[in-house]
C-alpha positions in Angstrom: 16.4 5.9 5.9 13.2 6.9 7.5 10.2 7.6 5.3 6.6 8.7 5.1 4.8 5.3 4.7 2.9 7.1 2.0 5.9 7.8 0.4 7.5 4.5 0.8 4.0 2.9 -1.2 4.5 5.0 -3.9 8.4 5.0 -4.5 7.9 1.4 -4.3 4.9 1.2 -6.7 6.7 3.9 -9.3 10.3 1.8 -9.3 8.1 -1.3 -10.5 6.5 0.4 -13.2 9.7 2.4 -14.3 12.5 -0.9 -13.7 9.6 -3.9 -14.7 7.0 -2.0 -17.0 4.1 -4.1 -16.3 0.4 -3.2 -17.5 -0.5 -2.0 -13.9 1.1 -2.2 -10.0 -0.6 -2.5 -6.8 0.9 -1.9 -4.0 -0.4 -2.2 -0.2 1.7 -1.5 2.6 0.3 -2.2 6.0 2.5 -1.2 9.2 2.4 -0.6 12.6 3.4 2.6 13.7 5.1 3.2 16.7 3.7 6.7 17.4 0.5 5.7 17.5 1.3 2.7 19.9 3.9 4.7 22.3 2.6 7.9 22.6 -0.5 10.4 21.2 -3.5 7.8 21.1 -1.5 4.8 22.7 -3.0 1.9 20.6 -1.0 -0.7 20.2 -0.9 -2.9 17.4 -3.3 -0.3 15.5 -2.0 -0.9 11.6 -2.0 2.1 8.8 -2.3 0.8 5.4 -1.8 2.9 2.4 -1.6 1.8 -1.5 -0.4 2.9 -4.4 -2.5 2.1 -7.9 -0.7 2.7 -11.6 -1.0 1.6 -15.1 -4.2 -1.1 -15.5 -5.4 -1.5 -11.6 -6.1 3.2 -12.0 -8.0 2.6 -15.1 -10.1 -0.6 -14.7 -12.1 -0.5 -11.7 -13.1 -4.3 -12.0 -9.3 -5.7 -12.8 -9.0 -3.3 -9.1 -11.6 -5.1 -7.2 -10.1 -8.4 -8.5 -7.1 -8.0 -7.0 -8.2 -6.3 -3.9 -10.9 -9.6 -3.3 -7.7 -12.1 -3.6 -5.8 -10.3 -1.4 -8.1 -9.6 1.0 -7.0 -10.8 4.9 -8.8 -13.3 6.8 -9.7 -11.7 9.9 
């Protein structure tokens, strides 16, 4: 089914906090989207990235910017 990547992050974020119950989720999605590479501004291979924050990662800003330096891309 289509979604909303914003939606998408969160479902995804909320099912691994409900199903796993860790201490805290991250989740980053990053995706190309076809709209914006077919018509409107017509820049391909221009990437979105939303992210979804719960539990420990909301409420500890360094534990956050832990993560986030790990997983940081190359580029």
């Amino acid at each position: 089914r289509l979604q909303v990547q914003e939606r998408l992050t969160s479902i995804v974020a909320n099912t691994i906090m409900k199903k796993i119950k860790p201490r805290g989720v991250m989740v980053i999605v990053e995706a190309e989207h076809l709209c914006m590479s077919m018509r409107g501004v017509k820049k391909p291979n221009t990437m979105t990235v939303t992210s979804a924050v719960r539990g420990l990662f909301r409420e500890n800003a360094a534990s956050r910017a832990e993560v986030m330096a790990l997983i940081k891309p190359n580029k």
